[in-house]
N, C-alpha and C positions, 0 to 999 in steps of 0.2 A: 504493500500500500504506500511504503514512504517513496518507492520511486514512481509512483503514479502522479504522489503530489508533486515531486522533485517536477517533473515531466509537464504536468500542467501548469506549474512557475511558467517554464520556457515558452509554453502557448500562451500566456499572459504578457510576457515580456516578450515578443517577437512582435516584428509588422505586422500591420495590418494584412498586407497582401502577403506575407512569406511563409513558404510553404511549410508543412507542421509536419514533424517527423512523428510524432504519437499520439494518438487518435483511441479514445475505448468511452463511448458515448453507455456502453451500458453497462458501463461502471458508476453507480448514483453519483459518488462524491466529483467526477470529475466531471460528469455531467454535468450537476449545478454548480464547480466554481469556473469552469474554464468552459465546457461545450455548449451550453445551451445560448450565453455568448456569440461566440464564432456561428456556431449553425442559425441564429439569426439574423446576423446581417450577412451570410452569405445569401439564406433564402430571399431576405429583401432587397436583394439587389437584384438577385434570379428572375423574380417575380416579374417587374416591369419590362425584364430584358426579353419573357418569353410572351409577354403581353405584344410587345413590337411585332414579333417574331410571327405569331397566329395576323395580326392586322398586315404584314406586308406579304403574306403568305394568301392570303383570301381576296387581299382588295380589286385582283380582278371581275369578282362579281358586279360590285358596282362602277370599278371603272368600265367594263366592256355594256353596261346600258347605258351609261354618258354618254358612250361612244357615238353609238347609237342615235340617240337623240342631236347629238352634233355634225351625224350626219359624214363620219370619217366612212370610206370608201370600200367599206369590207362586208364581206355577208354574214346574213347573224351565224351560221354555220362556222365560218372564221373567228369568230367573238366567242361563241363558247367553245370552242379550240383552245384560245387561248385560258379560258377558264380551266377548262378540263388539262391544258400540260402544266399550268401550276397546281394544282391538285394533283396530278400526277407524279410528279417532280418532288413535291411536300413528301409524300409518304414516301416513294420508295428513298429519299436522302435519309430518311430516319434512322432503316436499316444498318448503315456505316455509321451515324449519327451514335448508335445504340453503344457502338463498341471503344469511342472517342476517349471517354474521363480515366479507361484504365491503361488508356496508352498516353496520353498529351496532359491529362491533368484538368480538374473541373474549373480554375483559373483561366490557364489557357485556353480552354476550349469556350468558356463562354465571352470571353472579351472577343474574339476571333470569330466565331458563328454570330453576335451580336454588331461586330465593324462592316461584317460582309454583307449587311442587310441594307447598308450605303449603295453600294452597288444598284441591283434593282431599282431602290426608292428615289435617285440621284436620274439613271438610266432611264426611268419609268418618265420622272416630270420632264426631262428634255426632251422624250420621245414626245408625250402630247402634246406640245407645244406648236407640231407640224402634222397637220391632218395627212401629208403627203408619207409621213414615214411609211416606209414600208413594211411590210406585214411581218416578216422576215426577221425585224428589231427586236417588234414586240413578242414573236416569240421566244428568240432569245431571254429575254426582259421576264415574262412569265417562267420561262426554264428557270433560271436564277433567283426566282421570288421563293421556288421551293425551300431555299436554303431554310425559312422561315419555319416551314414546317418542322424539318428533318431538325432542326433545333428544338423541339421538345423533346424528344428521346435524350437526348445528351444532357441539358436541364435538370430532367428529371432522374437520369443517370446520377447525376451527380447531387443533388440534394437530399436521395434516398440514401445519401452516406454518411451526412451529416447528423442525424438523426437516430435516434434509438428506435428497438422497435416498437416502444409502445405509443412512440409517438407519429409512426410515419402515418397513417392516416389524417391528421393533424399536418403533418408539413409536405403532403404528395397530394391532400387534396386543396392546401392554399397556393402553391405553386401553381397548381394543373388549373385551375380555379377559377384565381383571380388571373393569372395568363390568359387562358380562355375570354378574358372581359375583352380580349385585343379582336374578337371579330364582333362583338357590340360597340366598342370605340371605331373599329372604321365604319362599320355600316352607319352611325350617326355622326363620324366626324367627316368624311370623304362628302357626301353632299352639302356639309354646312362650307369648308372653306372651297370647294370649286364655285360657293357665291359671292366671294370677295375677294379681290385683289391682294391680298394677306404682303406678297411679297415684295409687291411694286414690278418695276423694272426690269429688276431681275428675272424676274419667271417667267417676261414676255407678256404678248397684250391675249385679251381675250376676245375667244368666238360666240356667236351668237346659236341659241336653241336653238335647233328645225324642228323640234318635238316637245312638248310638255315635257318637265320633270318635277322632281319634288323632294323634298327635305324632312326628317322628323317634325318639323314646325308647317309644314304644310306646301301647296300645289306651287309651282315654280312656270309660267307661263312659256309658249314659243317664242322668237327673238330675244331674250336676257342673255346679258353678259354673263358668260361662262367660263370658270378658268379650272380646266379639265386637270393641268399639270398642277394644280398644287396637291388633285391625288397622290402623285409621287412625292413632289418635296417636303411636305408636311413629316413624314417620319424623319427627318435629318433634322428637326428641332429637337427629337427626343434618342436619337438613337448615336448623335456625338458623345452630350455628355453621360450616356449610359453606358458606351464601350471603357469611357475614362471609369467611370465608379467602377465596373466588372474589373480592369485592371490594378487600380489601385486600393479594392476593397474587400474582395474576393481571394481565396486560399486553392493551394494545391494539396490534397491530403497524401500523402507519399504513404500512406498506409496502404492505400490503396491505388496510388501510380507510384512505383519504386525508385521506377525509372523513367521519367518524363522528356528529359533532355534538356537542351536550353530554349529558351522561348522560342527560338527562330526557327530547333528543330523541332520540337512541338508542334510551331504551326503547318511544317511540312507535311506531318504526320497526317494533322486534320482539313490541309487543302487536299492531301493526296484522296483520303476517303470520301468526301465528294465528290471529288471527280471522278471517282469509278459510281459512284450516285447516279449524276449527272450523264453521262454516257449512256447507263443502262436505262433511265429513264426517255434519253431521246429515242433509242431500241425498244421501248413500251407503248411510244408514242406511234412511231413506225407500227408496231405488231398489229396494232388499234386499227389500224387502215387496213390490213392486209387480212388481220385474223378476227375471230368472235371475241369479246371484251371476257368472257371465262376462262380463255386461252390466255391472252395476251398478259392480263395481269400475275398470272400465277410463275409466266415466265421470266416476268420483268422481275420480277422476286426472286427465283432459280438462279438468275444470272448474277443479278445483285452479290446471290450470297457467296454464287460459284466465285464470281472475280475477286471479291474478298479475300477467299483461302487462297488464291492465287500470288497476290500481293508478296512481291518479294523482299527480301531484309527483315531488319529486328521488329518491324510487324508483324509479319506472319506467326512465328509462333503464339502473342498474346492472342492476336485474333483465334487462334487455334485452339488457343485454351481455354477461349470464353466459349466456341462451340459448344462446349459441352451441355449447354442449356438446353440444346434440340435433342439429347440423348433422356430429358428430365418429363416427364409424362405432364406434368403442373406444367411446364410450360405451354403446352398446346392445350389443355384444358381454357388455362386463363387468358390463352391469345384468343379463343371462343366467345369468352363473358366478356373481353375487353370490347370483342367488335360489337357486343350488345349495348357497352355503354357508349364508350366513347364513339366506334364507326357510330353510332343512331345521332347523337350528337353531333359530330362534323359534318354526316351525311344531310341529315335534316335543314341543319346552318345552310348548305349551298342549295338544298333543294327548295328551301319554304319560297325564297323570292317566287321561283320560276313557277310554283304550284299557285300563289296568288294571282301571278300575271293572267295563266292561261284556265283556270277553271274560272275564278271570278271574274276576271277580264273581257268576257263574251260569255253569250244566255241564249237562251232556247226561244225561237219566234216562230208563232203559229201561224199561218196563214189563213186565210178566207176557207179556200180550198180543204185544210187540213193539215198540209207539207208545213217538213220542219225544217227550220233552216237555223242555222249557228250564226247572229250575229253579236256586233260588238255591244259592252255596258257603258252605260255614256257615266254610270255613276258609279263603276267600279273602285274597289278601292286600291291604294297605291304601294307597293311592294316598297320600295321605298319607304314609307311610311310606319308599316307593321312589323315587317322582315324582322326587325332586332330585337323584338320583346322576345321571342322564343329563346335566342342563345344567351339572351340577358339574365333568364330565369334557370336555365340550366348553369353558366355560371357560375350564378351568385348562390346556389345551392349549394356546389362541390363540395367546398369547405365543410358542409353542415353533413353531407354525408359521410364525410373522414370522420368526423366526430364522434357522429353517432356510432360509425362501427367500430371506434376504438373501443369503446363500452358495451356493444353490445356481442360483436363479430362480424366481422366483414360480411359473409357469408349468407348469414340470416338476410341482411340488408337486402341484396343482392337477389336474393328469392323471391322479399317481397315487390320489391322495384321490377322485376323480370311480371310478376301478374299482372302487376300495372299496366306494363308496356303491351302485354297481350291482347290485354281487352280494350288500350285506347288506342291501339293501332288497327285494330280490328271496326270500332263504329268508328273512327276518322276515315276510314275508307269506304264505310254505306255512305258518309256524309257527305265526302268527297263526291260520289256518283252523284246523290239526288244535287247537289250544288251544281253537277256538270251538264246535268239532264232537267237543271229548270228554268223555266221562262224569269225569275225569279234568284237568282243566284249567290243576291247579298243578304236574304234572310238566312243562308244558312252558314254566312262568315262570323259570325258571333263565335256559335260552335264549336267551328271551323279551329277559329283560335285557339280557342279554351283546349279542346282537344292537343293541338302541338304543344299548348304551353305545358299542358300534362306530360306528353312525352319529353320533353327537355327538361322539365323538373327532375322526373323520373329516374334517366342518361346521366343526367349531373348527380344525382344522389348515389347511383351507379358508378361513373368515376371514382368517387371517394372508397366505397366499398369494394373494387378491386382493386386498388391502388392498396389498400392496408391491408389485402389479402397477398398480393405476391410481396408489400414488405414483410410478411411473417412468413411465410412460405419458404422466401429462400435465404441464403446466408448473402454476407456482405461483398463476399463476390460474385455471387451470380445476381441478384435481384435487380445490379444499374440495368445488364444488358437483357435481360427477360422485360423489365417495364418499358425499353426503348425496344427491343422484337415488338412486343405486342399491339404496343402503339404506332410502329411501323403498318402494320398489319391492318390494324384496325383502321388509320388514316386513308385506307383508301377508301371506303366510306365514303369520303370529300367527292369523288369521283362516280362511284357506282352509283350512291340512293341517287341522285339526278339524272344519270341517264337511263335506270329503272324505273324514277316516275314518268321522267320523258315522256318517254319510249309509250307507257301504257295510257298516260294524257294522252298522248299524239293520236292513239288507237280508239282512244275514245273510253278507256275502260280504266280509269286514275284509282280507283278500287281495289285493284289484281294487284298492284304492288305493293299497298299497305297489309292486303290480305297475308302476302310474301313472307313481308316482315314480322307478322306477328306470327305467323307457322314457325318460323327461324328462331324468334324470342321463346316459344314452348319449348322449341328445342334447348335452350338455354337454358331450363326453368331443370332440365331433366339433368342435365349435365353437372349443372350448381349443386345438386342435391346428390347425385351420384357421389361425385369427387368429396365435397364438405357437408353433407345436409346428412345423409342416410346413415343409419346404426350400423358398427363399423366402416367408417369414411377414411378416403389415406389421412386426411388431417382433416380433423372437428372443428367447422366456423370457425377458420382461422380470421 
């Protein structure tokens, strides 16, 4: 015990930022005089940094309906392209994401996946600037927003290690959380500053509406000044001096990276892993055109993991060693529950917009004769306008689901959130049909809402509850790269529920996919209970 305290002196007396040779958070004493310390202002630095990281990672949605209405030279076909390769890009960068903090260091790795988010946000507002860029930029520009994504695995890699386990539900669901607030902050920040001029000069002059838009505060008329790029510059007010705090605020725990190297090789370490990211992701993007989206994805993943092991020098073996998480059976159970919480979460966030547009957006018209014809609602309501209470509400729940399952067990949680999700995924889908089959279409947006808003409460309460189940689950080595796998996995979510509901909008039948999902959720319901619920379970409510 007396070299514990000797040991916790030097974590008191050491910088801010310099790296900590002795680390044993579930040791009480050393917990409350030296860790509880450090692991909170590492979290709350994390926090904002993966806040950024989710808003510059999503903000295609609303920027490619700008576009839109501005009347840049691309088909909507092009526009959600470019939606779908940064969702594309987000998830699969996670994967290499996952395995970052025990090769480069949680220091390193978050000032540098945090700096790189410049790029993009920087690239992104000079692109809008010129309706003539070509298409070509911007998907460069979305390829690169991934990086946003694939930064929550690493994140969360790395806070899970700062933390004892009785508290990681507690610091894995305020991270995941209040980060998560970063696709409710752009969905209501991105239309408030493309209505003012914020940066002068500098950002260039603005273009005028060819189409109605609209803002949390309401309807935005045709012809108004629009300044589309301060989508993009708007994050470099928060994402300079956040890379500074990540550097000079933030720790390397050498408990757990032994071997980090010096910063410069560090960061080689973690450009190299996205670029094999990045790569495979433009090959997922290709496969997407050529192949069926259940092929394509599962291979973008296969390749991901194969180039990995491939990775030659003193990466390869660590990467080799964290393999071992795919040999651990809890790993593929909770990459299951994850897609139930989280994918429904990300998934839902990119699809609510497009599901308001096109069920509410247009209603059933009778004619004299009897024929039904599909026309537009002149009073429809505005995606724009609603889109964000759903992810707002799952959110700001997360935290409260870490909570409760510290107390109660993850697992229970989990079970009951999976009923939830069954049966409100199940009447959001009759609702959705009578909404898409009535002459009448906004009496049933009320509903409509309350329904999602259930399912995002639900997903966010669900985040918390398998976040504290695989902190208890695994040990301190395995559990960074299992919560960054899983969330890999699940992140593509962002991708699929939208071109699942598409697809069955498009058909006319927006029902068949919520029905989908709730088949998928029973299956979770079984699975939950199997692995942690049932008498003799490999681990009891963890």
């Amino acid at each position: 015990m007396a070299k514990t305290t000797a040991d916790s002196g030097q974590v008191a007396r050491a910088g801010r930022n310099a790296d900590i040779e002795h680390w044993d958070v579930e040791n009480e004493e050393f917990w409350e005089k030296e860790g509880k310390k450090v692991a909170s202002r590492n979290l709350w630095i994390s926090i904002p940094s993966l806040l950024m990281g989710f808003a510059v990672w999503l903000m295609w949605g609303m920027i490619t309906t700008q576009m839109q209405n501005l009347g840049f030279p691309f088909t909507v076909t092009q526009l959600f392209t470019l939606t779908a390769l940064a969702g594309l890009s987000g998830a699969t960068l996670r994967i290499p994401a996952s395995f970052m903090i025990r090769i480069a260091g949680g220091r390193n790795t978050v000032f540098l996946t945090t700096a790189l988010l410049m790029i993009p946000a920087l690239g992104t507002g000079i692109a809008l600037m010129n309706p003539a860029t070509p298409f070509w930029v911007f998907q460069a520009l979305a390829l690169l927003s991934g990086i946003g994504g694939g930064n929550f695995a690493c994140s969360m890699s790395n806070i899970s290690t700062f933390f004892p386990r009785k508290q990681q539900g507690y610091a894995l669901g305020m991270n995941a959380g209040l980060g998560n607030f970063g696709v409710t902050t752009m969905q209501i920040l991105i239309p408030l500053v493309m209505t003012v001029g914020i940066f002068g000069a500098i950002a260039g002059a603005p273009m005028e509406l060819q189409s109605a838009s609209g803002t949390l505060i309401g309807r935005i008329e045709a012809g108004t000044d629009t300044w589309i790029q301060n989508a993009g510059f708007i994050w470099l007010v928060f994402l300079i001096p956040l890379a500074f705090a990540g550097w000079f605020g933030m720790n390397n725990l050498r408990t757990i990276t032994p071997d980090p190297g010096t910063p410069v090789q560090a960061f080689g370490k973690i450009l190299g892993l996205y670029a094999v990211g990045l790569i495979t992701s433009v090959i997922g993007m290709l496969a997407l055109v050529w192949l069926n989206m259940w092929i394509a994805l599962p291979l973008t993943i296969v390749l991901t993991v194969f180039a990995l092991r491939m990775i030659p020098g003193d990466i390869k073996p660590n990467i080799q060693k964290q393999f071992a998480i795919f040999s651990n059976k809890h790993t593929w159970s909770m990459t299951v529950l994850y897609i139930l919480t989280f994918g429904s979460f990300i998934g839902f966030s990119a699809a609510l917009p497009l599901s308001i547009n096109v069920i509410f957006g247009n209603m059933m018209e009778v004619a004299a004769d009897g024929t039904v014809t599909r026309v537009a609602n002149p009073d429809a309501p505005s995606a724009l306008t609603w889109a964000w209470i759903g992810p707002f509400v799952g959110a700001l729940i997360r935290p409260v689901g870490g909570w409760i399952s510290d107390k109660v067990g993850g697992s229970i949680v989990t079970q009951i959130i999976s009923v939830v999700m069954v049966v409100a995924s199940a009447v959001t889908g009759w609702v959705m049909m009578q909404a898409y089959n009535s002459a009448d279409p906004n009496s049933y947006f009320a509903i409509f809402m309350i329904l999602f808003v259930i399912l995002f409460a639900a997903s966010g309460i669900g985040n918390g509850s398998t976040f504290r189940t695989i902190g208890v689950i695994f040990d301190q080595q395995q559990k960074g790269p299992v919560l960054g796998w899983t969330s890999a996995v699940a992140a593509y979510g962002a991708f699929i529920a939208p071109r699942v509901m598409g697809e069955q909008i498009q058909a006319g039948t927006p029902e068949l996919a919520m029905y989908g999902f709730a088949v998928f959720y029973a299956l979770c319901l079984v699975i939950n209970w199997w692995f942690y619920l049932r008498p003799n379970a490999y681990v009891k409510n963890p």
